[in-house]
Backbone as a ProteinNet text record, in pm:
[ID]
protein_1_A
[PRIMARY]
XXXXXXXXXXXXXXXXXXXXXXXXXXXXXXXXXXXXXXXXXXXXXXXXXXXXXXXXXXXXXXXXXXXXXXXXXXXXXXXXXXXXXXXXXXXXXXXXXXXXXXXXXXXXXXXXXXXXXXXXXXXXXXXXXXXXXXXXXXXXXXXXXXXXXXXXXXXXXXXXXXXX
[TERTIARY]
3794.8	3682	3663.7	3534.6	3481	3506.8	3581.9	3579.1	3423.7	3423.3	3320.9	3253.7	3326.2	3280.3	3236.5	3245	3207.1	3085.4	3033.5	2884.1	2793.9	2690.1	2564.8	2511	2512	2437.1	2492.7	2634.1	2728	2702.6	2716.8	2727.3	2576.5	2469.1	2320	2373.2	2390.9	2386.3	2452.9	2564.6	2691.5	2570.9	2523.2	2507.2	2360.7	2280.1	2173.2	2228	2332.2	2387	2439.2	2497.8	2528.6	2408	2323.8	2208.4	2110.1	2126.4	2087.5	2217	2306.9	2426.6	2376.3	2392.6	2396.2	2166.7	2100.7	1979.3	2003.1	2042.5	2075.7	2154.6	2254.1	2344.5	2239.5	2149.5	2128.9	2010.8	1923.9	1840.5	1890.4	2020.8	2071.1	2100.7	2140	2190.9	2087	1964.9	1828.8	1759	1782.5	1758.7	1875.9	1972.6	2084.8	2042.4	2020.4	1991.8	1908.1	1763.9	1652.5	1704.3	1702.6	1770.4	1820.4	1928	2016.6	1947.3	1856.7	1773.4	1679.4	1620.8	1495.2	1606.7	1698.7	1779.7	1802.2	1812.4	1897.5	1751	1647.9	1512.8	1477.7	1463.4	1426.8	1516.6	1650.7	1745.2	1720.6	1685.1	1689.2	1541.7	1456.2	1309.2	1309.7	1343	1417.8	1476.1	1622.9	1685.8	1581.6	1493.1	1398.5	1323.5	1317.3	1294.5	1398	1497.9	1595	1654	1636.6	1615.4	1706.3	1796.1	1841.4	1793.1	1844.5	1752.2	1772.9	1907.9	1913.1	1820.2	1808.7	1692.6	1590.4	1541.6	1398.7	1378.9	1453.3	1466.3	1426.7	1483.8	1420.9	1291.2	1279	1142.1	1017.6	1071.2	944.4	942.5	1033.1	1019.2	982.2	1004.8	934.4	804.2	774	669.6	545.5	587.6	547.2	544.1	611.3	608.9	678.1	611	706.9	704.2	811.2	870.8	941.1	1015.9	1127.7	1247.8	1352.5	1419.1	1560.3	1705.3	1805.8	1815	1841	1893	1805.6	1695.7	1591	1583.6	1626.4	1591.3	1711.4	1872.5	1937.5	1961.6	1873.6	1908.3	1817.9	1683.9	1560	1634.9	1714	1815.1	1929.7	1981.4	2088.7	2187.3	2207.3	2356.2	2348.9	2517.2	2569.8	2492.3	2496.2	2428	2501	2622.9	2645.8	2639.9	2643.4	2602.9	2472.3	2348.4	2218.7	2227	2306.4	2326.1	2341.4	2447.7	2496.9	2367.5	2297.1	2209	2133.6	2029.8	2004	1999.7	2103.3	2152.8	2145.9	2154.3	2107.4	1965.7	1874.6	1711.1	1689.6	1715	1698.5	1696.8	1852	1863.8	1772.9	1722.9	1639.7	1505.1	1484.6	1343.7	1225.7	1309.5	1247	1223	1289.9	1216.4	1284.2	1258.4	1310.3	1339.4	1401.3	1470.2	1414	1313.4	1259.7	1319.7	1331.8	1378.2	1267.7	1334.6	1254.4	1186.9	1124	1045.2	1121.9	1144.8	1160.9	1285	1376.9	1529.1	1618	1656.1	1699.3	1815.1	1878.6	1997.5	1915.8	1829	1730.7	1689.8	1625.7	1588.2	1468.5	1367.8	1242.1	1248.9	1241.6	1196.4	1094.2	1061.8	929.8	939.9	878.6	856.7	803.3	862.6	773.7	677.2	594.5	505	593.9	661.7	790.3	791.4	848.7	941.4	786.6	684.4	563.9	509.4	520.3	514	602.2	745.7	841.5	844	817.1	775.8	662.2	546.2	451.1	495.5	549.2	607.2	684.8	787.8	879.6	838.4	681.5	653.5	525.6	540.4	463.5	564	653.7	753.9	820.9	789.9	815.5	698	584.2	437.8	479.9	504.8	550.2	637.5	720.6	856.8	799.3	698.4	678.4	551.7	498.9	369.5	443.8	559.6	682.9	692.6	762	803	694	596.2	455.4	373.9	446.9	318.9	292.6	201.5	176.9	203.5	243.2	266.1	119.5	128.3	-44.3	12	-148.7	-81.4	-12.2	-53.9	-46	141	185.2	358.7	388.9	309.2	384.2	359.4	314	300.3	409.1	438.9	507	651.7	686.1	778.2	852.2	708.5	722.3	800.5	686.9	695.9	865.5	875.7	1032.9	1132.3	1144.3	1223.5	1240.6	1101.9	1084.9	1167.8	1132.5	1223.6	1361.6	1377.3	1586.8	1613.5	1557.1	1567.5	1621.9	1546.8	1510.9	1605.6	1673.7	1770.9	1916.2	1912.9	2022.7	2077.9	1917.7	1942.6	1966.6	1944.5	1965.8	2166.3	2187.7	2338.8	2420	2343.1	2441.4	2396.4	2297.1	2311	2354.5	2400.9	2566.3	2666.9
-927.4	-899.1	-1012.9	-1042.6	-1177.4	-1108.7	-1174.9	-1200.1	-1156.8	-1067.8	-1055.5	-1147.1	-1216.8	-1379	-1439.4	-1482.2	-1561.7	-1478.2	-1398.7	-1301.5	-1454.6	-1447.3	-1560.3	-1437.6	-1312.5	-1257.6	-1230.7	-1189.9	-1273.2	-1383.7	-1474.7	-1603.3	-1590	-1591.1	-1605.7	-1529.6	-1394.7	-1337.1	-1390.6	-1375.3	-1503.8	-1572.8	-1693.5	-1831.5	-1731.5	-1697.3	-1623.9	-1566.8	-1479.4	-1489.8	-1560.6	-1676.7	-1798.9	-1898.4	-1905.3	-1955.3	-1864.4	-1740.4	-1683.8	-1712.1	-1662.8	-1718.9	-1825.1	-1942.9	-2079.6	-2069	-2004.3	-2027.4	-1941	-1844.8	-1795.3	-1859.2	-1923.3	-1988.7	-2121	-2219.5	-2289.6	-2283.5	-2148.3	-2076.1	-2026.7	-2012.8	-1925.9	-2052.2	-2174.8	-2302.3	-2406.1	-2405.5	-2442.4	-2375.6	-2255	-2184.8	-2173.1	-2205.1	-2230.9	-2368.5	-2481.9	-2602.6	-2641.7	-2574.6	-2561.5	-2507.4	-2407.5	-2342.7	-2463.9	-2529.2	-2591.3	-2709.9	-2743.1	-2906.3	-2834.3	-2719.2	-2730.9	-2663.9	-2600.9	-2569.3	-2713.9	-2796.1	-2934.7	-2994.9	-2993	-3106.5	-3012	-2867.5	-2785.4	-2836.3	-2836.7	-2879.7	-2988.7	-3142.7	-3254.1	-3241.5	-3155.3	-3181.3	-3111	-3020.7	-2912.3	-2980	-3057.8	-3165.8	-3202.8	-3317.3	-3396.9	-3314.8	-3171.4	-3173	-3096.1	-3103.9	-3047.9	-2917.4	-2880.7	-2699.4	-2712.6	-2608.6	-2551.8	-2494.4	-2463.9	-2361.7	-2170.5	-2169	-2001.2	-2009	-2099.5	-2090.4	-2090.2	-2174	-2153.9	-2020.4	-1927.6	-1819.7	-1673.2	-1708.5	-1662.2	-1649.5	-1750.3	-1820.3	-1725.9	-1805.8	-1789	-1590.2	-1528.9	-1364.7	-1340	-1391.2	-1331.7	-1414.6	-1488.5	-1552.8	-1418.8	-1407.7	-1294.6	-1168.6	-1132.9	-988.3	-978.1	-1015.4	-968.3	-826.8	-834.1	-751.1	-636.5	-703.7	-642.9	-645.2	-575.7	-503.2	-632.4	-639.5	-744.5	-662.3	-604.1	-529.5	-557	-511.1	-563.5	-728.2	-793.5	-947.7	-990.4	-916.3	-951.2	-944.1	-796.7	-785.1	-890.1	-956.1	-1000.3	-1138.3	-1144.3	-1352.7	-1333.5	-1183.7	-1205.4	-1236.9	-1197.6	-1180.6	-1108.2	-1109.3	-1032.5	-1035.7	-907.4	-871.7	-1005.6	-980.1	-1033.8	-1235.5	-1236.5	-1411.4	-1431.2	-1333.1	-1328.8	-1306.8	-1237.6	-1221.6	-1312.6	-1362.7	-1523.4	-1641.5	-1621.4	-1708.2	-1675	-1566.8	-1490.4	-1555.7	-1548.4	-1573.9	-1721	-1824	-1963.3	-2003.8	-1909.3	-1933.6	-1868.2	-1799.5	-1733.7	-1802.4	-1891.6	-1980.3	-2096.3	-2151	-2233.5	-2203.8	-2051.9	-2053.1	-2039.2	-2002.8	-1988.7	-1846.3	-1735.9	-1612.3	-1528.2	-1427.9	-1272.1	-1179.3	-1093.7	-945	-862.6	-763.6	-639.7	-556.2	-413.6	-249.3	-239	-152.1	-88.2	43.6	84	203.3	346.9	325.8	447.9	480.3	346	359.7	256.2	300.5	255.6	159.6	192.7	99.7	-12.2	-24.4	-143.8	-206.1	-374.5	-468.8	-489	-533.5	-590.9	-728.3	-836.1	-986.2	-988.4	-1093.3	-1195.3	-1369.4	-1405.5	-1564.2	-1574.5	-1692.1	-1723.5	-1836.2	-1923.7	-1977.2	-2122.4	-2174.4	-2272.8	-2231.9	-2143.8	-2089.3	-2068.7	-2056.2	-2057.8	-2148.9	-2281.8	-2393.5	-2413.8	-2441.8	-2483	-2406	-2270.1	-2202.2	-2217.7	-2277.1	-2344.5	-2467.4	-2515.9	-2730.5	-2690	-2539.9	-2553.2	-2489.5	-2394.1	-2343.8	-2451.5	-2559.4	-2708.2	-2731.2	-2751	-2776.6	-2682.3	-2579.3	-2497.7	-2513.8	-2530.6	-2570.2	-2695.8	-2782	-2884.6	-2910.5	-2840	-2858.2	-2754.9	-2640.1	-2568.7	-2607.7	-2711.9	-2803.8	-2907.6	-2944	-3068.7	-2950.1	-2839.4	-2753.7	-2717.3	-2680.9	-2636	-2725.3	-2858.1	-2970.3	-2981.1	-3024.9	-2982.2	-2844.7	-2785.8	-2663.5	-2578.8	-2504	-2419	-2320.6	-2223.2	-2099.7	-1958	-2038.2	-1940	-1965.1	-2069.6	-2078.7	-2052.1	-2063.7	-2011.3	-1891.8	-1793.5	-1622.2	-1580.8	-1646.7	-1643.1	-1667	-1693.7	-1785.7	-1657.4	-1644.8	-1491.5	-1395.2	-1359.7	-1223.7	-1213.9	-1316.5	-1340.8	-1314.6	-1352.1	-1335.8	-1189.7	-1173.9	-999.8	-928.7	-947.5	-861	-872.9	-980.8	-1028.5	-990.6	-982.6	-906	-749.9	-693.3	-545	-489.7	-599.7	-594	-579.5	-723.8	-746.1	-619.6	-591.1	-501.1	-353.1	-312.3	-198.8	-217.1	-299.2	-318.3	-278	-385.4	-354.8	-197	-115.1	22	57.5	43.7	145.1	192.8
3870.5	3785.3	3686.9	3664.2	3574.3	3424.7	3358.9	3224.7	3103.3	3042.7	3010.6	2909.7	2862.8	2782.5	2820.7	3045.2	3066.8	3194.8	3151	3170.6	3129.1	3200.7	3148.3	3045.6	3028.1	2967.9	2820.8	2860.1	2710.5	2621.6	2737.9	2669.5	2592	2647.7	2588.3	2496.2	2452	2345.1	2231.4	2277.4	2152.8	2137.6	2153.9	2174	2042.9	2080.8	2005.6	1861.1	1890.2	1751.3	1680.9	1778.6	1648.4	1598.9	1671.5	1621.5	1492.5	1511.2	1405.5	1298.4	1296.7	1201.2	1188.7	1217.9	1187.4	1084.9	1140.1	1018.9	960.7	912.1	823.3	715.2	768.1	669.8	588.7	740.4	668.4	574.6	599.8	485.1	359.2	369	202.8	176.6	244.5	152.7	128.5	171.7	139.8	-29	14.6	-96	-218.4	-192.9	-358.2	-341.1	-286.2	-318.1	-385	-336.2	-405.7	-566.4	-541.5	-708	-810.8	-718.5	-831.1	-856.4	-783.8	-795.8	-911.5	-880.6	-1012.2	-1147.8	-1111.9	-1270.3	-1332.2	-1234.9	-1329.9	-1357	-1239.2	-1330.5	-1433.4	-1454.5	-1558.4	-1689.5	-1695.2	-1773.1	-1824.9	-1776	-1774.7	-1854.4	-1848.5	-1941.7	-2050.3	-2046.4	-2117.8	-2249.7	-2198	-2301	-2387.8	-2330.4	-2389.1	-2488.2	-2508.5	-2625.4	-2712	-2683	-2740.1	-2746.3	-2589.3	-2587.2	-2473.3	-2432.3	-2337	-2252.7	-2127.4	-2048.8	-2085.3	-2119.1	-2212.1	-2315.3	-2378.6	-2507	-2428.2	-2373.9	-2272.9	-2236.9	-2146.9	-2115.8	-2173.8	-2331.7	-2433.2	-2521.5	-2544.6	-2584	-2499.7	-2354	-2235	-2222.5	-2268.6	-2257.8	-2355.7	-2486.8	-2602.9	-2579.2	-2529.2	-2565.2	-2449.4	-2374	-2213.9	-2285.3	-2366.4	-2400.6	-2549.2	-2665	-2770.4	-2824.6	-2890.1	-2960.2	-2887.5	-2756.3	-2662.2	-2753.6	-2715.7	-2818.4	-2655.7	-2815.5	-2723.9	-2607	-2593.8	-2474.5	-2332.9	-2362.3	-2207.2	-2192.7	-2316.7	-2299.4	-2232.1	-2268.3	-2188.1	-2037.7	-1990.5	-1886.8	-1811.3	-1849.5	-1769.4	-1784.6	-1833.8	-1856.1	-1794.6	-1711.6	-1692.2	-1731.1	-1867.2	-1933.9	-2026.1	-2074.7	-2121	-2272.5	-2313.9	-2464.2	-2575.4	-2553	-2639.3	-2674.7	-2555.6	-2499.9	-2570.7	-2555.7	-2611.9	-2769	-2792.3	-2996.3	-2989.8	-2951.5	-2983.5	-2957.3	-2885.2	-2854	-3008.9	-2961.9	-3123.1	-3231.1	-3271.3	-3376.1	-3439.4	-3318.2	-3341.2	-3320.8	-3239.5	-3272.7	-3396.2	-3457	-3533.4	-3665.3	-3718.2	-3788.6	-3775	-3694.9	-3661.1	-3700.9	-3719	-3741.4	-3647.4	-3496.3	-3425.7	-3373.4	-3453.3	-3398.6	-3526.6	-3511.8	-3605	-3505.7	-3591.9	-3543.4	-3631.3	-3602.6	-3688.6	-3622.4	-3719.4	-3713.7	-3614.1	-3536.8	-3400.1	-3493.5	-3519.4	-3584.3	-3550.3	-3375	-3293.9	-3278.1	-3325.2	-3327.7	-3415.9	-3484.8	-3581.1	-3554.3	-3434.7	-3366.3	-3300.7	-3285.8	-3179.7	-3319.4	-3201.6	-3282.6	-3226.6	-3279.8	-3194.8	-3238.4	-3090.7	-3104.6	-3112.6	-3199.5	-3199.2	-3215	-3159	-3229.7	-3328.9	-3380.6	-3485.8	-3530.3	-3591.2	-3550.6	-3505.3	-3559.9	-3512.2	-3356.5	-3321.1	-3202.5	-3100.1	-3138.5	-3016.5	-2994.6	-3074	-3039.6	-2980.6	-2942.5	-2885.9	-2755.5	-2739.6	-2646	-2522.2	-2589.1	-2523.1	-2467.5	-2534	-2465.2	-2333.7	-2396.1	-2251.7	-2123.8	-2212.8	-2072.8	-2017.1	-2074.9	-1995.8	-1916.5	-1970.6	-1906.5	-1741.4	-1765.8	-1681.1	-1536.1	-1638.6	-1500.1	-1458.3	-1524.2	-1436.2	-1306.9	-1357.1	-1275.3	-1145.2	-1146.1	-1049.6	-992.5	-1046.2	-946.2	-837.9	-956.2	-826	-718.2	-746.4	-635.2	-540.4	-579.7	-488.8	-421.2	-483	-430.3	-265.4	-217	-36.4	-8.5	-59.5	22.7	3	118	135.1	44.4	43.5	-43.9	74.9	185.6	325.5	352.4	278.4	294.8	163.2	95.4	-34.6	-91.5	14.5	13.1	123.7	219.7	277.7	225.8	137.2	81.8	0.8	-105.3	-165.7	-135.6	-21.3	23.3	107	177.6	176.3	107.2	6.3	-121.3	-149.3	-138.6	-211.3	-124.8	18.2	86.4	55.3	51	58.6	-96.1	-221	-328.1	-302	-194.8	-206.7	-98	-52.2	73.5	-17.8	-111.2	-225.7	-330.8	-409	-490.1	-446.1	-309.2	-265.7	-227	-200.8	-184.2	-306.7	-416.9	-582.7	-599.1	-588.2	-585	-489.3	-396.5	-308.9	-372.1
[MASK]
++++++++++++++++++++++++++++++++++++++++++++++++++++++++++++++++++++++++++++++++++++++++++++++++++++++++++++++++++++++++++++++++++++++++++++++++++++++++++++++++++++

């Protein structure tokens, strides 16, 4: 009896799944590459005016929605509360935002910018169009819905896992 490895109908299949293995792999490493090339040109413009990209992060959410309370700002930056006080705490000294009493809860804070901190907010979100016209440039909008809608799925694939 023939070996079932060496089936032509085996082999095609293996051979099919390593080709899916193998784009798969080289799609998730396209996509952290991508990532880490625009974190560092974001970073590198970012510098130039003297801002970080966690400060950017900030800025660009209060600037999107103020007077979010720390807690939702940490979760939409992905870290820890207290990494964000700490951040906080140095825009703050700077003059670039406040912490008001939440009305509705006395343990909450509400962010805002301040007129300092929405200027600096605006430069980095130039900064931010820039760096995502380099990324978009040639591309149609017919690959870059595609591109999207991609993501969205592998999000909804991801985040259904961390809830298991």
């Amino acid at each position: 009896m023939k070996n079932a490895s060496t089936h032509p109908t085996v082999r095609r299949a293996r051979s099919n799944d390593s080709d899916i293995d193998g784009a798969a792999v080289r799609s998730w490493l396209s996509v952290v590459n991508a990532y880490h090339l625009c974190e560092a040109l974001m970073g590198r413009r970012l510098a130039e005016l003297g801002v970080r990209t966690p400060e950017h992060e900030i800025l660009a959410n209060l600037r999107r929605d103020p007077g979010i309370t720390q807690q939702v700002l940490a979760s939409r930056c992905f870290s820890a509360k207290s990494h964000i006080s700490g951040l906080l705490t140095l825009l703050e000294g700077r003059g670039w935002l406040r912490r008001e009493p939440d009305p509705a809860d006395a343990r909450a804070k509400r962010l805002y910018l301040e007129p300092l901190g929405e200027r600096i907010a605006a430069q980095t979100a130039a900064v931010q169009g820039a760096v995502v016209a380099v990324m978009v440039d040639g591309e149609s909008a017919a690959t870059l819905g595609d591109v999207a809608e991609a993501m969205q799925r592998v999000s909804a694939r991801l985040k259904a896992q961390l809830t298991d």
